[in-house]
N, C-alpha and C positions, 0 to 999 in steps of 0.2 A: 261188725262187732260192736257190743253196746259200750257204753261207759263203765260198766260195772266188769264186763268183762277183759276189756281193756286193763282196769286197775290192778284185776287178778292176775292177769298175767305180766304184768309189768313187775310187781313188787317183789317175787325173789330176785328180781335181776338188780332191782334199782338197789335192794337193803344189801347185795353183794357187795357194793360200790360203797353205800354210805353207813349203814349200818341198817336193822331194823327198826331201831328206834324214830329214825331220819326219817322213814319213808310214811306220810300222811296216810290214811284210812280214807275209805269213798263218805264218812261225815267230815272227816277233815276237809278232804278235797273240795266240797259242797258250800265250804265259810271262803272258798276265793272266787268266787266268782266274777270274769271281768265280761263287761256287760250283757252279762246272763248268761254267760258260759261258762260251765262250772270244767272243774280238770278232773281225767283219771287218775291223775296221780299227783301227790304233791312230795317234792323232793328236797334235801337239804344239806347239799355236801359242806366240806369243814376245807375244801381246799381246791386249787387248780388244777392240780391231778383228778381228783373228784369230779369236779364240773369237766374234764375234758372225757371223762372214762362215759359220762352218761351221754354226752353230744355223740358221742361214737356210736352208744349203744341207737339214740335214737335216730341219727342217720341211717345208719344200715338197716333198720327196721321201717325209715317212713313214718317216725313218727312227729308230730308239731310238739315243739319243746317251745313256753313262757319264764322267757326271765321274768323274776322280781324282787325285788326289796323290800322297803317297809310299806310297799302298797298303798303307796300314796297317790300315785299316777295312771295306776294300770285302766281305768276307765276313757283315756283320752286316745285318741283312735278310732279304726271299725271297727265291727263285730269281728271277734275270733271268728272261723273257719270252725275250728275247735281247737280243743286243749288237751293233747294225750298226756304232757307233761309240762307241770308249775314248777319251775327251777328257782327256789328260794336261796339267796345270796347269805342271808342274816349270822348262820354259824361262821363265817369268814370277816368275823370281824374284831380285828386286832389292832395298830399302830405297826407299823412294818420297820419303820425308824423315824427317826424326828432328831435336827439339829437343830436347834433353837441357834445357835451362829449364824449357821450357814442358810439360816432361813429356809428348809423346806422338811417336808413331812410324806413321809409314803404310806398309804391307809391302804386296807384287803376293802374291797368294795361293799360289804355288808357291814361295816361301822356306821353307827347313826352318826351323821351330820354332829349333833347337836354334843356327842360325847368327845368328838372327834375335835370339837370348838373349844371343850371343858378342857382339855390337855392343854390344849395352846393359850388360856389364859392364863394359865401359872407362870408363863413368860411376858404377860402384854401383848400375845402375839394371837393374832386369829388368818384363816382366812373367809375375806371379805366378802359373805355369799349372804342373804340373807331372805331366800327362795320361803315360799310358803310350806309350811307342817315341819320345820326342821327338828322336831324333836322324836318326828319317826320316821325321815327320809332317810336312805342311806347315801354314802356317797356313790356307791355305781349308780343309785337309782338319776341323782342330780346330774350326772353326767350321763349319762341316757337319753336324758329329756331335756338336755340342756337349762337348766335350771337359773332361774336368777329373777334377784327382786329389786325393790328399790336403791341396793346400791349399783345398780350394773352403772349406773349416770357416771359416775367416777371410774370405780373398776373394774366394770366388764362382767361376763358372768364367767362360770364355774370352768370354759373353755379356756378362756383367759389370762388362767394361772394355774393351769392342766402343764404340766414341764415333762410328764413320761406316764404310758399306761399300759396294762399288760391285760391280755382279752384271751378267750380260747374262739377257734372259728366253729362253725355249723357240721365240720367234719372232727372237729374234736382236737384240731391244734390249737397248742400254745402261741401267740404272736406278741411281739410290744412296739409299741413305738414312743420317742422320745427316751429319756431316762433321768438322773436322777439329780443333773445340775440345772441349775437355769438357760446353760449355752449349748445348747449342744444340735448338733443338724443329722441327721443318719437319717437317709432313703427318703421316701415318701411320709406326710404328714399323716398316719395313721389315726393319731390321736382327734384333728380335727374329724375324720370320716367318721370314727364310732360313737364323738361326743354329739347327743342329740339324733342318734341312729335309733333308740326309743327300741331299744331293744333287737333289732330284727337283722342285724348283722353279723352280730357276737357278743359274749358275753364279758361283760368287762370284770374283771377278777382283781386287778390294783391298779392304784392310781400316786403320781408323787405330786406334789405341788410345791410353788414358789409361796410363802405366807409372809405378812408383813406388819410390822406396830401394829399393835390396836392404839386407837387415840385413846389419849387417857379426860378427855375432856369433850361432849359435845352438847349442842344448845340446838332444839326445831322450833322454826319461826311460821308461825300460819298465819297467811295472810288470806282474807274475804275480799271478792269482789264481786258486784251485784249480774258479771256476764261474761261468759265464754271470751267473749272478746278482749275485754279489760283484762281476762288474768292470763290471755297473751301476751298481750300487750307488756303485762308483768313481767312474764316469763325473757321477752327481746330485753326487758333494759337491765334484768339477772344476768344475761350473755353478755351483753356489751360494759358490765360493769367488770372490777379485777376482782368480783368473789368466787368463789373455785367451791360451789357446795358440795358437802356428799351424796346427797339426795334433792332431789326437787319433780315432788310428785303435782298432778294436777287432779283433785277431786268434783266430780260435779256435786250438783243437792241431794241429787236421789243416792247418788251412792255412799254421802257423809250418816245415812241411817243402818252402815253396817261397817261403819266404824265403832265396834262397840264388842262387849262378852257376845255369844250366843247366849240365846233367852232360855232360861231352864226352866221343861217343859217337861211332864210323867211322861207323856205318851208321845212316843219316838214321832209318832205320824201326827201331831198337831200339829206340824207345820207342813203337812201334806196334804195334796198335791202344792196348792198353793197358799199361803200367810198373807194376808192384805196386805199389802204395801200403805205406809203410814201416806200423808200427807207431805210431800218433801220440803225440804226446806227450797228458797230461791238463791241462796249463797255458793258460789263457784268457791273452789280455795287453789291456791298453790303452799305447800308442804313444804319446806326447803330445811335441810339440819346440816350444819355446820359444827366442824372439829377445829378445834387453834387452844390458844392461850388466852386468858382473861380479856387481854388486850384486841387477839383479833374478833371473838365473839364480839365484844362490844365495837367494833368495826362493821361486823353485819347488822348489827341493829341499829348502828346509824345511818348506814347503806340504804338500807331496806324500809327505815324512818315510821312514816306514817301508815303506812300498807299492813302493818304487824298487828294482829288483834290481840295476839296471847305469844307466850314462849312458853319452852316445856324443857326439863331436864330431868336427869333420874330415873327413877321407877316409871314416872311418868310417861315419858318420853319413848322409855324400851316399850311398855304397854302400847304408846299411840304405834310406834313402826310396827311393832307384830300384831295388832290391827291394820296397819292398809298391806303388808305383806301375805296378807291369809284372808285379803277381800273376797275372792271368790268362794272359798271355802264359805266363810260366811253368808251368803247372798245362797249357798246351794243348800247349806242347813235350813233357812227358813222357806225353800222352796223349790221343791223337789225337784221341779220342771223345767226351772230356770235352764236357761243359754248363754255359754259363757263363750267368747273368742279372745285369742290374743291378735296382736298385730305387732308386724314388723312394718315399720315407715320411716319417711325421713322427717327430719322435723320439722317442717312446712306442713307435713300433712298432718300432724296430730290435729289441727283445728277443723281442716275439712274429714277426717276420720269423724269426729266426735260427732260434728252436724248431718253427716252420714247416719251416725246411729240413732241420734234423735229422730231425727224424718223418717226413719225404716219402723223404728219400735211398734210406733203407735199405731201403725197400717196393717200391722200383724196382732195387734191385740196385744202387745209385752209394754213393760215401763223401759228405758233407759236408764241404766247405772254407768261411768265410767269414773275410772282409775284407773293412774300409769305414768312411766316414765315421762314426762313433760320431755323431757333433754335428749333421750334418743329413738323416741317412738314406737316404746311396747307398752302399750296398753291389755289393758283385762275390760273388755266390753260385755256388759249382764245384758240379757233380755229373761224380763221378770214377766212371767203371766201376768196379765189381769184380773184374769177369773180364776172359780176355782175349780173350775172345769180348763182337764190339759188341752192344748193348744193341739190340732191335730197333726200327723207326721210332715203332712205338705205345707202345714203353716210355717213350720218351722225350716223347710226347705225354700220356698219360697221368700222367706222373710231372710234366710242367706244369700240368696243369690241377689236379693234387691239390693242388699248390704254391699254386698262384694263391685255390684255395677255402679253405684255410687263412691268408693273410695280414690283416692286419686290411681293413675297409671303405676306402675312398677310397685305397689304395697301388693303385702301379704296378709290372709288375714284366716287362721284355720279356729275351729269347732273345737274346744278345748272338751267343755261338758255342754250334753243334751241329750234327752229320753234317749235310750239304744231305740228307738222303735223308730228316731226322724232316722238316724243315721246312714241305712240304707238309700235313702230319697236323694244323697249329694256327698259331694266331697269334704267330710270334715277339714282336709289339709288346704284345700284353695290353693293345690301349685299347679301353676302354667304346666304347660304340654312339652317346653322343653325339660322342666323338672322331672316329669315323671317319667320320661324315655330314659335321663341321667339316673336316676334311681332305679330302673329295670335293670338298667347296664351293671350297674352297682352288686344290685342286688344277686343275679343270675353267675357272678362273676363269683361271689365271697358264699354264697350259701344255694348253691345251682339246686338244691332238693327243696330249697324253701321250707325248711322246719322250723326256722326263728319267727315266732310271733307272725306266723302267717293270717293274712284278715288286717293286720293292724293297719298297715298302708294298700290303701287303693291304688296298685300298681299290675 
């Protein structure tokens, strides 16, 4: 059966459920495509009953059903298998309750992030997430993908202050775990399993959270140093001193040229396949932004003394964080081809991670860009072509696996963005052999038909 006929026959079934209006057209379908795999159908229920009424329908049928959200993430992963059904979150998106007392908030999973943040500033209250594209990510999508940016240093990412969440499964039940206080213990941690399940478990329909003050004052101090090494060095006498920052990112040179607007260019494909990479600067930085009172600001900037090139506050300031929280994005706008990885490490390894990727880049023919958490070792690692001729499938496989044999032991280090064309060639995810038997087991267990986001883990 083709894709078109696929569509046809899906669509009195699916506008049963949701309406006609809800149910995408084969030119709709055609605008989601997740790495060149387009959907027969693209769907939009308004509720839990909804999204459970279509898991059922596409169970018993055999069909592959794609969650999504604001579609900010759906390219990270493998190739879809395919796509009978695109399950868009977005009409489910309301405030479910919010006590500004009692400090927590329950959102339907298709709220943007970033509207969901606007409510809770009317109190001084946000929660602390500050993950890339937040003004079209939703919150199931963030908790999906496990999401989190430069404040995870302090508090963690979007898991972290997850307190209860409600999912339908691959058969079309309703499940939750957690609820709606901070203390509470019932059965098995379901909410860690589905947070960062990237779809392919179940579909997450509400989420509550613990939120906390917004600081009402904060000050980022950049500091230059001429070497990887030095702005280690930096980073240990940050640890052993009594300052408690929010953030403390570590910049190299090449990646301080996309701290910056994207370049506004007519023609969408000017910066494709590849944008010359400027000449980089040789300035390492560490990024550090601190919250207090008059008094303790001016505590860090005596702390920190001579090392400070500039501070920033304000407009300013919010501008510089949502530039290095949306690095990647920028490095993939000027160049289509680019390779991006995160990592999970310990903090000892960020410095041999980073000299990992220098040594790797250039033997593949890419530049080197890094940015990331200095303090708990998630970094965003760019491999920038050189030329502007694309790098071919096995360069790019190759130039991972040299990566991955160079990091220290026990790190993690998966394929965020790259051409769909390497991706078949290797493992985007880089999990060990007992990970992915734990994730078979998982998987086989909560969705035995495999119709959630099949293709996306190489399992």
């Amino acid at each position: 059966m083709t894709i078109a006929d696929t569509a046809l026959s899906l669509a009195p079934e699916l506008a049963a459920i949701v309406g006609e209006q809800h149910v995408g057209s084969e030119q709709h379908a055609a605008q989601f495509e997740i790495n060149g795999v387009a959907p027969a159908a693209v769907v939009s229920p308004e509720s839990p009953e909804e999204v459970a009424a279509i898991l059922q329908l596409a169970n018993s049928r055999g069909l592959v059903v794609a969650p999504a959200g604001g579609f900010t993430k759906q390219d990270i992963g493998g190739v879809p298998e395919r796509i009978d059904i695109l399950l868009r979150t977005t009409r489910m998106n309301t405030v479910e309750h919010y006590d500004p007392g009692d400090l927590t908030i329950g959102l339907n999973a298709g709220i943007p992030f970033a509207a969901a943040q606007q409510q809770l500033s009317q109190h001084q209250q946000w929660i602390p997430c500050d993950a890339a594209n937040l003004g079209n990510a939703t919150v199931g999508g963030l908790l999906a993908t496990g999401a989190a940016g430069p404040l995870k240093s302090t508090f963690g990412g979007m898991r972290d202050f997850c307190i209860g969440i409600q999912f339908v499964t691959a058969d079309g039940k309703a499940a939750k775990g957690g609820g709606r206080v901070v203390k509470n213990v019932a059965g098995y941690d379901l909410m860690k399993l589905m947070i960062g399940s990237y779809g392919s478990l179940a579909v997450i329909t509400k989420a509550n959270f613990k939120i906390f003050p917004r600081p009402r004052q904060t000050r980022t101090f950049v500091c230059p140093f001429p070497s990887l090494e030095e702005a280690l060095a930096f980073r240990g006498r940050v640890f052993r001193s009594p300052l408690t920052p929010m953030c403390l990112e570590i910049v190299s040179p090449c990646a301080l040229e996309y701290l910056c607007d994207p370049p506004q260019v007519r023609d969408a494909d000017a910066y494709t396949p590849s944008h010359p990479v400027s000449a980089p600067s040789t300035e390492w930085q560490i990024v550090l932004r601190a919250a207090g009172s008059d008094n303790v600001l001016a505590r860090y900037a005596r702390e920190l003394g001579s090392a400070i090139a500039r501070s920033v506050e304000g407009a300013g300031e919010e501008q510089l964080w949502s530039w290095i929280s949306n690095f990647e994005y920028a490095v993939l706008h000027r160049h289509r081809n680019a390779m991006v990885m995160y990592t999970h490490l310990s903090i000892q390894s960020v410095g041999p991670a980073i000299q990992a990727l220098e040594r790797t880049a250039p033997d593949y023919n890419f530049v080197a860009a890094a940015l990331g958490r200095a303090g708990t070792g998630n970094l965003v690692l760019s491999f920038i072509p050189l030329s502007v001729d694309p790098p071919s499938a096995m360069q790019y496989a190759n130039c991972v696996s040299a990566f991955r044999g160079l990091v220290p032991p026990g790190s993690s280090a998966e394929v965020a963005h790259c051409p769909k064309e390497a991706k078949p060639h290797f493992d985007v995810w880089g999990t060990t052999p007992t990970d992915v038997a734990t994730m078979q087991a998982v998987k086989r267990a909560i969705d035995p038909n495999n119709i959630l986001n099949r293709g996306r883990f190489i399992v």
